[in-house]
N, C-alpha and C positions, 0 to 999 in steps of 0.2 A: 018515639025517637024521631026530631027531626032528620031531612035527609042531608043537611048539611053536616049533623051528628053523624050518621050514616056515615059519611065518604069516611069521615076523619076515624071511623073505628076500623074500616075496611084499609084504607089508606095504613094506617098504623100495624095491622094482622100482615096485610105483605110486605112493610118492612122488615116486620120480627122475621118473617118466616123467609126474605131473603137473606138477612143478617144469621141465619140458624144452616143455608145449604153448606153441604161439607163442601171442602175444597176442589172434589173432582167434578164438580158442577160445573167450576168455573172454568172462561175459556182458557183452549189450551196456550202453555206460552208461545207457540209458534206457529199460532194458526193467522194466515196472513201475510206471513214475514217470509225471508228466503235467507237460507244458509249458503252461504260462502264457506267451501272446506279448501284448506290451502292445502297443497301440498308444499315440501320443501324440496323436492329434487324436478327434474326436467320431465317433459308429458313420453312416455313408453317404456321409462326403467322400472323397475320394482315395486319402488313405493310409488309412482301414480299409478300402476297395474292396479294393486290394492286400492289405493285410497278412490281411485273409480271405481273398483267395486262395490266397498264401502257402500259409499254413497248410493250408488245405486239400489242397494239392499235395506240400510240403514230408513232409508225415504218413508217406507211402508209403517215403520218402528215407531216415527214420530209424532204424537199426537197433532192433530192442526192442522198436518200435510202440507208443510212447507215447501216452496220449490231449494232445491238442491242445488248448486253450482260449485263446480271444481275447480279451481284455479292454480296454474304450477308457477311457483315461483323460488328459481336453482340458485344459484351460487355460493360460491366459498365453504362448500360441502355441507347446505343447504344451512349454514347462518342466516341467508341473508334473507330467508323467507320464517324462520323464526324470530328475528331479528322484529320486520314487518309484524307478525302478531303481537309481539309485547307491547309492540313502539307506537305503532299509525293503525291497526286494522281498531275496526269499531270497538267498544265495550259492554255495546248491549247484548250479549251473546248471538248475535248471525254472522260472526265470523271463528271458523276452529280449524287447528292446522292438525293436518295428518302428516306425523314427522317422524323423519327418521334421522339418526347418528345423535341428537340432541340433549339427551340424556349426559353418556360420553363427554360430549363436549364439554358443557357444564361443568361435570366433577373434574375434569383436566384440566382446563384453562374460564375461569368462570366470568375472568375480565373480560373477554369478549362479547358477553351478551349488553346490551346498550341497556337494557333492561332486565334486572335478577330476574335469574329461571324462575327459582325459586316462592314466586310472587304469582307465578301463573294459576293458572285451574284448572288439573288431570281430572280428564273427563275418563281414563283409562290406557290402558299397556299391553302390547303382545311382544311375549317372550318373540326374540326369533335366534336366526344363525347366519351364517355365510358359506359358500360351499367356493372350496380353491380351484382351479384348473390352470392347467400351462398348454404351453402348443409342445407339440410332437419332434416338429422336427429342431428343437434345442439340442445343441453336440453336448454330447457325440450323438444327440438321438432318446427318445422319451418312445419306450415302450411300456413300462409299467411305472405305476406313481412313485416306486424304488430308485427310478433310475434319478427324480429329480435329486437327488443325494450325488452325481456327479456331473448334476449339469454346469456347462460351461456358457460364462455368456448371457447370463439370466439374465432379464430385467423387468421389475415387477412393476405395474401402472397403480395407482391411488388418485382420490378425489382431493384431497388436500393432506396436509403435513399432521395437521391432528386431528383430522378425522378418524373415527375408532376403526374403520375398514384397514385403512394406513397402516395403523397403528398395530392390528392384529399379525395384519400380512408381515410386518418386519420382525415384531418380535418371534414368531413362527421361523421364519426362514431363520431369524438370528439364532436361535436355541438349536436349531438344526445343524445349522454351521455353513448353510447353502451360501456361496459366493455370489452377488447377487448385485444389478444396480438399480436405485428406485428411484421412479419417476411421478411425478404427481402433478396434480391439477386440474384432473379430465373433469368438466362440468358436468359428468351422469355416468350410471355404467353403459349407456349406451354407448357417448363417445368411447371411453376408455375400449368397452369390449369392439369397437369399428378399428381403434389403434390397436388391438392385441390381432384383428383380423389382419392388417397392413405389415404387419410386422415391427410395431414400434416396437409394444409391449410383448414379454411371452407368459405372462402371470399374471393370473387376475383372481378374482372373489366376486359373488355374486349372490344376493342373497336368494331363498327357493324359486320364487314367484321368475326370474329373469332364468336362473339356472335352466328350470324343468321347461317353460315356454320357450325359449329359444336356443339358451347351450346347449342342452341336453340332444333337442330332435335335430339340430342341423351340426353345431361345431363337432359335439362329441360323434355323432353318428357318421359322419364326412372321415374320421381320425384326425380333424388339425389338431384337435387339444384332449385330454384327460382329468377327468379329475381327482385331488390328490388325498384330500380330506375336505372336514367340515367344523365349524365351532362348536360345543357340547354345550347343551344348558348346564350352568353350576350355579348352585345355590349356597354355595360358603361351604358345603358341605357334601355334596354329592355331587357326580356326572346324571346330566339327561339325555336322551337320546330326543330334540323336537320333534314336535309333530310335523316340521315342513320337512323334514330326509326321511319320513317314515317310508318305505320300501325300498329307498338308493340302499344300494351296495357301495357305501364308501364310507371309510373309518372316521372317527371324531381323531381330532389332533394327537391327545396323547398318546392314542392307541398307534396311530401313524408311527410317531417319535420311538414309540416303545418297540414297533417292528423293525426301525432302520437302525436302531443308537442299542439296543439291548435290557436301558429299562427306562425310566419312565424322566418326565422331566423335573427338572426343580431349580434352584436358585433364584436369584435376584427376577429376571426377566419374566420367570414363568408365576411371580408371586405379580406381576402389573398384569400378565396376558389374565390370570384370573379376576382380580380386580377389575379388570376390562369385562369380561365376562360376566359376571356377576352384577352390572349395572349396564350396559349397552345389551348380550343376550336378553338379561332379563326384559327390559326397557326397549327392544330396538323401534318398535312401531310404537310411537303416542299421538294420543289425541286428546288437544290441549287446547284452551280455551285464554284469550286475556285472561290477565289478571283485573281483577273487580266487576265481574260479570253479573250479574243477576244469577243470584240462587235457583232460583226457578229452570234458569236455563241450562244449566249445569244440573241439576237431577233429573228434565227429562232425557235430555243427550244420554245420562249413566243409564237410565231405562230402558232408551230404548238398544242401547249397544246392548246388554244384557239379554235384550228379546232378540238379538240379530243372536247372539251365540246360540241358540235353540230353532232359530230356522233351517228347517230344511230346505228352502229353495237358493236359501243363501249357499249352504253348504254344496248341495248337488250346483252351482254356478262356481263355485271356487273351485271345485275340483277339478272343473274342466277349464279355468281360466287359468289358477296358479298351479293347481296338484296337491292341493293342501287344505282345508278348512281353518283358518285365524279364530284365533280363540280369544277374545279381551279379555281381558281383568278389569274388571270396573265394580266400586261399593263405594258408600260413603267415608272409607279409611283409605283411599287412592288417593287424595291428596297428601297425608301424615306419611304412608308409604313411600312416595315417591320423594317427596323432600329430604324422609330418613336414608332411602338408599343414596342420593346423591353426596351424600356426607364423603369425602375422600380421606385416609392418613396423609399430611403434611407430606411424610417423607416419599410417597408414593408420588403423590402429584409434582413434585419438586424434580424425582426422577424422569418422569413424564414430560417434565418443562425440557430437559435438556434433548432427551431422547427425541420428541417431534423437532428444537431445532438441530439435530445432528442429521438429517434428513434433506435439509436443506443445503449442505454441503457437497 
């Protein structure tokens, strides 16, 4: 055999035999590159607590060992940095937004997105909740979460008019019957909770990560404020108790409603507060990808969130960061899921349409 023969069968063997490696041969998709994680609300509230964490932990998870960058980007109760992923951020997948209220929004008012949610790529969801608190010295006076049932004077603060926090906080106080005036716009719960310190607001919501790190050890422990309840995971069909209030001593909503009123809630309001529940609880954290990404890039992200839900360094860091471990939900039916739940009834959303703008009056 000459050796020109030679090359050409040699030549030929390691084509076959690179045409034959399996695919986890080949390089990873993110070795190289840098992810860009948006957040959607302002740098120190909740969800960039999280979404820094995130990230931080996530890093290790990714094959390639990309570098990581967190970028916040707030407004219009965090549209406007959802808004940015659909619209302008890249579509090679190295950019993904860690968002919150977005879900919500969508099944409410879905003209707002400049681009269908719908379109995007769930990389994964963490069920969450909110936790209520007022200040104390509300007249005649807040000594116990009972008393908010005669406060005089109220005034509850929100990030926007349909934002789902809004939305929760009015239908709540409405079903209650609390007299009440609400205020909105705060660009994070930071501002809002700095106005509830000032005395704008005396009512706020907060989800775990902001509650346990800072209401908790300084507002509640000072006595300015109390907290009164919390949102319940609901699944169309059952109350949960999340895993972010697991050890607080404070009631989920109906159980609140069911100590002050004598039974439990229902009608028209409490049939949207579920509704809300069932798609924001379920939904409140995503992490969400353009739409038309590269496949590739969309099954390592679901991987390697999957391997952060099984680290323990992650967990042992959340407990001391938020007080909680975040759990995703992420498979290859997290897309078909998350589309299906956003589905809303006409008549529910139609109610919704007037309810946020009665808010604004």
């Amino acid at each position: 055999m000459t050796s020109l023969v030679m090359r050409a069968v040699v030549l030929a063997a390691f084509c076959a035999a690179v045409a034959t490696l399996p695919a986890a041969a080949q390089e990873p998709f993110y070795k190289g590159k840098r992810l860009t994680i948006m957040v959607n609300y302002a740098a120190g509230g909740p969800t960039d607590i999280e979404g820094r964490l995130f990230a931080r932990n996530v890093a290790r998870h990714l094959a390639g060992g990309p570098n990581i960058l967190v970028q916040n980007m707030d407004g219009a109760g965090g549209l406007v940095g959802t808004n940015w992923l659909g619209e302008i951020a890249p579509k090679d997948g190295t950019a993904m937004g860690y968002l919150t209220g977005a879900s919500w929004l969508y099944a409410s008012e879905p003209t707002k997105y400049r681009v269908d949610f719908l379109t995007y790529d769930f990389v994964a969801y963490q069920p969450g909740t909110s936790i209520y608190y007022v200040r104390t010295d509300v007249a005649p006076g807040i000594k116990t979460a009972a008393d908010l049932m005669k406060a005089k004077g109220l005034v509850s603060g929100g990030l926007a008019a349909d934002n789902s926090k809004d939305l929760l906080m009015r239908l709540a106080l409405d079903m209650l019957g609390v007299s009440y005036q609400h205020v909105t716009g705060y660009r994070s719960n930071n501002t809002a909770r700095m106005a509830l310190q000032q005395k704008e607001i005396s009512f706020f919501s907060e989800s775990p990560p902001g509650y346990r790190s800072v209401v908790e050890p300084t507002l509640v422990k000072n006595g300015l404020v109390i907290p009164t309840w919390y949102d319940p995971g609901w699944n169309g069909e059952n109350f949960a108790v999340p895993r972010q209030v697991e050890g607080l001593t404070i009631p989920p909503f109906h159980e609140y409603y069911r100590s002050v009123k004598g039974a439990g809630p229902s009608g028209q309001l409490w049939d949207v507060y579920l509704t809300s529940l069932a798609i924001n609880g379920a939904m409140q954290r995503m992490l969400v990808l353009p739409p038309g990404v590269p496949q590739a890039a969309l099954n390592e992200l679901r991987a390697a969130v999957l391997k952060l839900n099984n680290d323990a360094a992650f967990a042992e860091e959340a407990r001391k960061v938020v007080g909680f471990v975040p759990e995703y939900v992420a498979g290859p039916e997290t897309n078909r899921q998350v589309r299906s739940a956003l589905a809303v009834k006409p008549e529910i959303r139609a109610f919704v349409a007037n309810y946020i703008k009665s808010a604004n009056k």
